[in-house]
C-alpha positions as MATLAB code, in Angstrom:
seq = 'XXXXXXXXXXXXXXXXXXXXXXXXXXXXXXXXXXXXXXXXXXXXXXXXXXXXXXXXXXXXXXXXXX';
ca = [
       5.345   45.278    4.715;
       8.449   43.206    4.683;
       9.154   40.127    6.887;
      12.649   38.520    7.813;
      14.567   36.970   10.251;
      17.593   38.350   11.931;
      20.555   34.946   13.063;
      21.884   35.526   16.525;
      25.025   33.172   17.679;
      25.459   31.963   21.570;
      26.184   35.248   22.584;
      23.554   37.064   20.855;
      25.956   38.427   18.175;
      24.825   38.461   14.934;
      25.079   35.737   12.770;
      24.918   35.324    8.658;
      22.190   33.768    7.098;
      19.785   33.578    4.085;
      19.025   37.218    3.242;
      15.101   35.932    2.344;
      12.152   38.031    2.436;
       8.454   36.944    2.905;
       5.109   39.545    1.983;
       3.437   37.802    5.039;
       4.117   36.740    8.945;
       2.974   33.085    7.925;
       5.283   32.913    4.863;
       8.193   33.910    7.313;
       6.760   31.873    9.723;
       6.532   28.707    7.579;
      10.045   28.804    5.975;
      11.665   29.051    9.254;
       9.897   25.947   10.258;
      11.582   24.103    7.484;
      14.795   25.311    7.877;
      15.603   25.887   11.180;
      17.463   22.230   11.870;
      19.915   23.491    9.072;
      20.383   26.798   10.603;
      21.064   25.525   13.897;
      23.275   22.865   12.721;
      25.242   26.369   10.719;
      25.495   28.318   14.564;
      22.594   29.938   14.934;
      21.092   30.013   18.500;
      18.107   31.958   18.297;
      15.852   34.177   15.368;
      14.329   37.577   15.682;
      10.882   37.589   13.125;
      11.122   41.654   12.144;
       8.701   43.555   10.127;
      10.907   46.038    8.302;
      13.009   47.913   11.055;
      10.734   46.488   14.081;
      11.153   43.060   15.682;
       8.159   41.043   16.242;
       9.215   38.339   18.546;
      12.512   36.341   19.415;
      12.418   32.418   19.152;
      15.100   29.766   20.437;
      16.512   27.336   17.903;
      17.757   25.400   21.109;
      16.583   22.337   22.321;
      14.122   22.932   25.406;
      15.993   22.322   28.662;
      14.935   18.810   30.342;
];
């Protein structure tokens, strides 16, 4: 099994970013939570987590709504 994340811009597009890939959920899971700050700073709105071809979850890089 093969972890990574997939960038999506405002509109959902896609969006480049590192091409990393983690053996584990909580490897993926822990790099993203180190760099997300410079991925949203780069465009990117929200992640996808996918295990090879199937996406686990979607995840905001947005600040929550007050």
């Amino acid at each position: 099994m093969s972890w990574s994340w997939r960038y999506e811009g405002a509109n959902g597009e896609p969006v480049d970013g590192p091409t990393e890939s983690f053996g584990s959920q909580a490897d993926a899971e822990s790099w993203i939570g180190q760099t997300w700050r410079e991925l949203a700073a780069s465009g990117v709105t929200s992640v996808a987590l996918v295990e090879d071809d199937r996406v686990e979850y979607r995840m905001s890089l947005l600040p929550a709504a007050e």
